[in-house]
ZALO-717190 format. One line per field, with one value per residue (C-alpha): residue in one letter; x, y, z. Coordinates in Angstrom, 2 decimals, padded with zeros to 5 digits. Each point is the difference from the previous one (the first is absolute). Example, Ala and Ser with C-alpha at 12.3 -4.5 7.8 and 13.67 -1.06 7.14 Angstrom:
BEGIN
residu: c(A|S)
u: c(012.30|001.37)
v: c(-004.50|003.44)
w: c(007.80|-000.66)
//
This chain:
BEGIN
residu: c(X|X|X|X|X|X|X|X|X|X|X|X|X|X|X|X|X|X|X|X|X|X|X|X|X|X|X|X|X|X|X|X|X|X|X|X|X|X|X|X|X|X|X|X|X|X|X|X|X|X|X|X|X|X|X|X|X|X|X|X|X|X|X|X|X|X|X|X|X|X|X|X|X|X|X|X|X|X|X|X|X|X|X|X|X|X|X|X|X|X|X|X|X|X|X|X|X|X|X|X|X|X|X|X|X|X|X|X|X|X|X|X|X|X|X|X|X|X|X|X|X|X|X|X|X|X|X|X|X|X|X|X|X|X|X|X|X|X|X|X|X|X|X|X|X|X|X|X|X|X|X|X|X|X|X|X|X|X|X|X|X|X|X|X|X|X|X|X|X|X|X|X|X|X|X|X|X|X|X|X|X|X|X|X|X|X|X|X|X|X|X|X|X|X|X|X|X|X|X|X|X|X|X|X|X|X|X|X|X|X|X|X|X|X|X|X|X|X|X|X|X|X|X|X|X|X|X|X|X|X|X|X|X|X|X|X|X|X|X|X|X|X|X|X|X|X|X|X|X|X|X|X|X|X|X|X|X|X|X|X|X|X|X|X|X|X|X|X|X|X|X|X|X|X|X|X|X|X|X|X|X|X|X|X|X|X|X|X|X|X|X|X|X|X|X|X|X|X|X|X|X|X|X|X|X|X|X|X|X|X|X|X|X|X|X|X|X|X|X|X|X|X|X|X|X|X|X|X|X|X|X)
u: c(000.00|001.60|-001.13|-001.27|003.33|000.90|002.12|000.03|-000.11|001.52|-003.07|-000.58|003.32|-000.33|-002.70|001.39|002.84|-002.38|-001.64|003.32|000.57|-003.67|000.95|003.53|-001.35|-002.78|002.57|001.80|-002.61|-001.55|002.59|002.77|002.63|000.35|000.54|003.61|-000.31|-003.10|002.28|003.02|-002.18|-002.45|002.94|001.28|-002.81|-001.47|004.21|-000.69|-003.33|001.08|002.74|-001.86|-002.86|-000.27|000.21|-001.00|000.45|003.11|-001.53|001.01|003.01|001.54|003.06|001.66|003.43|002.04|003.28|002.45|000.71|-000.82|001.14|-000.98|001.98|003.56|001.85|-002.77|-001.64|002.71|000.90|-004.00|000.03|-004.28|-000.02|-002.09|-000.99|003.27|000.80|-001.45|-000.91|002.54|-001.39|-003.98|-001.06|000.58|-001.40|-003.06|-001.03|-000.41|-003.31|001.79|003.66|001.21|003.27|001.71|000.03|002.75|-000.86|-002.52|-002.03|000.03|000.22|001.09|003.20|001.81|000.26|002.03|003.68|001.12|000.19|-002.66|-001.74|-003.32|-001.11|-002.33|-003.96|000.52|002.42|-003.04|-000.38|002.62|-001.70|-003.42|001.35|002.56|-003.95|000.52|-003.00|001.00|003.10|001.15|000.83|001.28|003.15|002.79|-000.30|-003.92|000.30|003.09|-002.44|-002.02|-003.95|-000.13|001.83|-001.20|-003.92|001.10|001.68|-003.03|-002.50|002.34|000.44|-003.99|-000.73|001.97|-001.89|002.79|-000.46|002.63|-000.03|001.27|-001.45|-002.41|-002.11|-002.34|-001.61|-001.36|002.29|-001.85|-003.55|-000.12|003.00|000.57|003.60|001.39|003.47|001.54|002.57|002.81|003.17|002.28|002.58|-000.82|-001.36|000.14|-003.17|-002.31|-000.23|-002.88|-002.08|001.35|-000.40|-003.86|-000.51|001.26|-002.30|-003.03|000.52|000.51|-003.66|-001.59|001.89|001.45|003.33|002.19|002.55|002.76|002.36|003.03|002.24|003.03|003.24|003.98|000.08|002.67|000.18|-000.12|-001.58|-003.15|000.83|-001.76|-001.98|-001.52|-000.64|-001.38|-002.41|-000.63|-000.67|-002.53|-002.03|000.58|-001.82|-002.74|-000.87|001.25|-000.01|002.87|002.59|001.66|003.15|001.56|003.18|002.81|000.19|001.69|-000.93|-000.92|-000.87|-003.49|-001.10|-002.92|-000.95|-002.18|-003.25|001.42|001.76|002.60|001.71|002.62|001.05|-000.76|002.50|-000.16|-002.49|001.19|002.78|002.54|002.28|003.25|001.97|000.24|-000.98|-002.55|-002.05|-000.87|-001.45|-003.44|-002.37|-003.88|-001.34|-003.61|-002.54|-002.35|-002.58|-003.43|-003.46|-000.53|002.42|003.06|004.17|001.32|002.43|002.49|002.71|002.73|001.00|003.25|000.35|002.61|000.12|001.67|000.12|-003.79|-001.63|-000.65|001.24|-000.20|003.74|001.88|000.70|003.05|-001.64|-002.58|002.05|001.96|-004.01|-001.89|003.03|-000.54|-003.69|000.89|-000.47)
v: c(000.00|003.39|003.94|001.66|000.84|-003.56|000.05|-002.46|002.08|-000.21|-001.64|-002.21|-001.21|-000.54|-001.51|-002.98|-000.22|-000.73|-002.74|-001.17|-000.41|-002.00|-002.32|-000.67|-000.68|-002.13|-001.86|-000.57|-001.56|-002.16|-001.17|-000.84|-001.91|003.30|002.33|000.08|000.81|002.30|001.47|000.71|001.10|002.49|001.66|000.60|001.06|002.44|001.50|000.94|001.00|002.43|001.55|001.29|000.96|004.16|001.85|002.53|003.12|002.13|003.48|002.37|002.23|002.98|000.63|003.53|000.82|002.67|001.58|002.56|003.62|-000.19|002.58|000.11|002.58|000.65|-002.97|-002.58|002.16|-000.48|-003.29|-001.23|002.32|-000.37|-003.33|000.38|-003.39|-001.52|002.20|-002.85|-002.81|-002.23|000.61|000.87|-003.27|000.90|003.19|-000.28|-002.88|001.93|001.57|003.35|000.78|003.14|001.75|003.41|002.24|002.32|001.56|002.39|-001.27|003.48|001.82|003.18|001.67|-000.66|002.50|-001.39|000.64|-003.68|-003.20|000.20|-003.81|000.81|-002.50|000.48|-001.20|-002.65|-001.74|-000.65|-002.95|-001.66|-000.05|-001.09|-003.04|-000.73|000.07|002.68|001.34|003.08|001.85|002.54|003.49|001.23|000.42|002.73|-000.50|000.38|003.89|-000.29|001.55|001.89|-000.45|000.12|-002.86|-002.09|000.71|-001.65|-002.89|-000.60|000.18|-002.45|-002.57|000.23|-000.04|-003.63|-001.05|000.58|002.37|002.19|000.82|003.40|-000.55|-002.84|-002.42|-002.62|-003.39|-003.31|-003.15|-003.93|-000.32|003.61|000.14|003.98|001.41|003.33|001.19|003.70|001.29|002.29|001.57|000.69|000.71|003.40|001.59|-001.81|-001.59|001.52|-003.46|001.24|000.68|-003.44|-002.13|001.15|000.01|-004.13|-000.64|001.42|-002.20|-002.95|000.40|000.08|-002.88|-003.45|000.30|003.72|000.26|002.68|001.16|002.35|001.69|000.11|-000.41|000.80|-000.81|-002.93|-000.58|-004.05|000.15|002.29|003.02|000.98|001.90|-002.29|-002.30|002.88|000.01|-003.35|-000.21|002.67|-001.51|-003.72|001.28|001.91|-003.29|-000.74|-003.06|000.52|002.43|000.33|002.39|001.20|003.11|-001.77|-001.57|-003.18|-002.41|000.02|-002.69|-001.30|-000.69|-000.37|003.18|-002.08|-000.75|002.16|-000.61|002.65|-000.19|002.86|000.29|-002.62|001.32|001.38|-002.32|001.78|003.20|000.99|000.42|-001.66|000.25|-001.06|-003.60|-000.78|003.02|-002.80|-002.02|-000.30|-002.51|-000.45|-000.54|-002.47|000.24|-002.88|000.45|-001.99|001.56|-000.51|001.70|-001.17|000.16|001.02|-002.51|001.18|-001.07|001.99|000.53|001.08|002.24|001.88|002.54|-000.65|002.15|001.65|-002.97|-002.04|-003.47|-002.61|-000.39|-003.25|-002.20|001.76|003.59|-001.17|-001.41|003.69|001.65|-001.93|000.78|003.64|-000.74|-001.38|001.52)
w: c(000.00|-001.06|000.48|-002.60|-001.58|-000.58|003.18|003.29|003.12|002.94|001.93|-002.88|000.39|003.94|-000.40|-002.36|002.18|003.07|-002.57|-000.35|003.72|000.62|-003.01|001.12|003.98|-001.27|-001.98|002.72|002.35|-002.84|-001.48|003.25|-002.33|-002.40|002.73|-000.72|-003.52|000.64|002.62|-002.59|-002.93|002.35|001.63|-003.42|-001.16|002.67|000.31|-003.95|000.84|002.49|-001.55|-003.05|002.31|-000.15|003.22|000.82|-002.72|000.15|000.91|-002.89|-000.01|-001.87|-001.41|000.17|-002.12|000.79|-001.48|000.91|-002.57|-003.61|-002.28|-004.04|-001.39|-001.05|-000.49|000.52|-002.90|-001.76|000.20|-000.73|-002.92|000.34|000.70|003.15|000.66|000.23|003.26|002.21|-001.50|001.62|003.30|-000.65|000.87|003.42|-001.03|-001.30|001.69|003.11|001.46|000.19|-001.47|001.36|-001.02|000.73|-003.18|-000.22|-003.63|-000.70|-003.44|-001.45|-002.70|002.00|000.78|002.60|002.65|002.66|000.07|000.77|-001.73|-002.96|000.50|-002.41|-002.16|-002.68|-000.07|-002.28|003.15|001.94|-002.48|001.67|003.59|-001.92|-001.68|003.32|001.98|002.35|002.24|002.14|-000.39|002.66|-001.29|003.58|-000.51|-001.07|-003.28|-000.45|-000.55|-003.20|-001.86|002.20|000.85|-003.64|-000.25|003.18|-001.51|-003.69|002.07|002.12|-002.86|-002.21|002.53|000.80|-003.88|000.14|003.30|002.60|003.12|000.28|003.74|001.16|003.17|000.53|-001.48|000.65|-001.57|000.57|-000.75|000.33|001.95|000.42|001.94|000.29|-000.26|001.11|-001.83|001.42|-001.65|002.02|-001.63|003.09|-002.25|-000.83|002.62|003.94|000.45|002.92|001.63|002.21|-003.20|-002.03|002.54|000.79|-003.37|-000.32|003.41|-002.25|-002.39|002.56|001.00|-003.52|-001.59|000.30|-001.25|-000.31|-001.56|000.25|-002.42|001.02|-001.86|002.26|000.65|-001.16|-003.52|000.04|003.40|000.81|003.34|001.14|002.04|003.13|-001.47|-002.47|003.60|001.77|-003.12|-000.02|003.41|-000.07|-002.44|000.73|003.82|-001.47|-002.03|-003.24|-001.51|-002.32|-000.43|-003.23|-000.49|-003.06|-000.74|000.86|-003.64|001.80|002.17|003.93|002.12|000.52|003.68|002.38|002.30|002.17|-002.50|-002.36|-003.19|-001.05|-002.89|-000.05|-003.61|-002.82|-001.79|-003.93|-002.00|-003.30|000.21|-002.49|002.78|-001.18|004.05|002.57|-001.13|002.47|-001.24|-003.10|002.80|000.45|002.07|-000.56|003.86|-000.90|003.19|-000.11|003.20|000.23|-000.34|003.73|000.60|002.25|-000.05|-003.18|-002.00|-002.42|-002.77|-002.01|-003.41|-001.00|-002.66|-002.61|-002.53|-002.71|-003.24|001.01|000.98|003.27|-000.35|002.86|002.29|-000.82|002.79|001.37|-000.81|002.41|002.57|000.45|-000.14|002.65|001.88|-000.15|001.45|003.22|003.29)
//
C-alpha cells in the first residue's frame, strides 16, 4: 500500500515490519525445529528492516556564504577584459548555493568621476555582471571607498546592484531565508570615522528583538595587519553583548583569525575575495566563511574555503595554499 505519490510511508513501513515480527514469533512457536533458522533469517531480516527505516525528518537548515573585500576595477578590469562571468566561477558553487551570499564591495559601479583624492577603485556598471552570475545577494557599501565618486556615484551603484537583484547595504537590511526565518544584516564602517558604540550597539540590540539571526558587517581594522587590534575587539565585543549572531569584518585586505566571543561568531577579516593588489602575498588570500544553522534555530556550524586571486579571478587554494590559509584563521 503506497500514498498517493506512489511512495511507502513511514507508518506503512512500521507497520510491515510489526507483520514481520508476528510472522517470525508465530513461526517460532509452531514450528519448534525451525526456530534456529527462523531465528538467523528474522534477525537478518528485521537488522535490514531497521536500518532503511526513516527517522525522524532532519529539521531544515540554511546556508549563509560570506567573503572578505571585492574590488572590480583597475586591474581585475583589466585582466577580465568584459568577461564578467569568469570572475567567480571557480568558487560559485559555494556561492550561489547559499541562502544569502554576502560580500564587501569596495568599487563604486559608476559612471561618475571620481572625487576622492585616494586610490581610484570604481568599476564600471557593466561589472555588476560579475556578482550576478557569481550569485551574490547583499553587498555592503559601508566602507571608505563607497563615496570615490561621490553621492552621485554611491546612488548609480545602489540602483545597479538593485537593477540585478542584490541589496547594496549602506546601513541595514532585512529578509526572510527558509520557513520564514527572518534575518537582520547592519552594516558599520569603523574605518572612517570611530564608531559611537553607544549608538551601534543599540542599534544591533534592535535588531536582536525583531529577527532570528543578525548579522554584522564591519569595516575595520589596519589594512595588512595579521592579527585584530584592540580596537577591532573592543568592537566586537560591543556588538557580540548586545546580541549578534555573526560578526563579519572586512579592510584589512588579509586574513584574521576566526574565533568564538561567547555565542558569537566573529570573523575579523576574510581577507580579499578578488583585489588587484600584487603585495604583500597574503593580500591574494581570500577565505569564503559558509554558516549553516537549522530553522529552529540553535548553535551555528561552520566550514572554510580557501581562496586566491590569480590574474582577476578567484580560484580555489591548492593543498599547501590551504594549509598556510586555515592557519591564518586560528585563534
Amino acid at each position: 500500500m503506497t500514498n498517493d505519490e506512489g511512495r511507502t510511508t513511514n507508518g506503512q513501513v512500521r507497520f510491515r515490519l510489526s507483520s514481520l515480527a508476528l510472522a517470525i514469533f508465530r513461526g517460532l512457536v509452531v514450528h519448534p525445529n525451525a526456530r534456529r533458522w527462523l531465528i538467523v533469517v528474522g534477525a537478518s531480516l528485521i537488522g535490514w528492516l531497521l536500518i532503511c527505516l526513516p527517522g525522524e525528518p532532519v529539521p531544515p537548515a540554511f546556508t549563509l556564504a560570506f567573503a572578505g573585500d571585492m574590488m572590480l576595477g583597475r586591474g581585475v578590469a583589466q585582466s577580465l577584459d568584459e568577461d564578467w562571468q569568469s570572475a567567480f566561477s571557480a568558487v560559485r558553487p559555494w556561492l550561489a548555493e547559499a541562502d544569502l551570499t554576502f560580500a564587501n564591495l569596495e568599487s563604486p559601479l559608476t559612471t561618475a568621476p571620481q572625487v576622492s583624492s585616494g586610490y581610484d577603485l570604481r568599476a564600471m556598471p557593466a561589472a555588476v555582471s560579475a556578482l550576478y552570475t557569481a550569485g551574490f545577494d547583499v553587498v555592503s557599501l559601508a566602507n571608505n571607498h563607497a563615496l570615490d565618486a561621490g553621492e552621485v556615484g554611491l546612488a548609480e551603484t545602489v540602483a545597479t546592484l538593485d537593477a540585478a537583484g542584490i541589496a547594496g547595504v549602506v546601513t541595514q537590511t532585512t529578509g526572510n531565508l527558509r520557513q520564514s526565518v527572518r534575518y537582520h544584516l547592519l552594516a558599520f564602517d569603523d574605518s572612517t570615522v570611530p564608531l559611537d558604540m553607544g549608538i551601534a550597539a543599540r542599534s544591533v540590540a534592535a535588531a536582536v528583538a525583531g529577527a532570528d539571526l543578525v548579522i554584522v558587517s564591519v569595516h575595520w581594522g589596519g589594512e595588512y595587519q595579521a592579527a585584530p587590534s584592540p580596537r577591532q575587539r573592543l568592537v566586537a565585543q560591543a556588538f557580540a553583548l548586545a546580541g549578534a549572531d555573526l560578526i563579519i569584518g572586512h579592510g584589512p585586505h588579509v586574513l584574521q583569525r576566526v574565533e568564538w566571543m561567547g555565542k558569537t561568531l566573529v570573523a575579523y577579516s576574510l581577507g580579499n575575495l578578488l583585489f588587484d593588489q600584487p603585495y604583500p602575498l597574503d593580500c591574494r588570500q581570500g577565505v569564503i566563511l559558509r554558516i549553516t544553522r537549522s530553522v529552529r534555530g540553535g548553535s551555528l556550524a561552520f566550514e572554510l574555503l580557501p581562496t586566491v586571486v590569480e590574474r582577476g579571478r578567484v580560484r580555489r587554494a591548492n593543498a599547501q595554499e590551504a594549509q598556510t590559509i586555515l592557519a591564518r584563521l586560528q585563534p
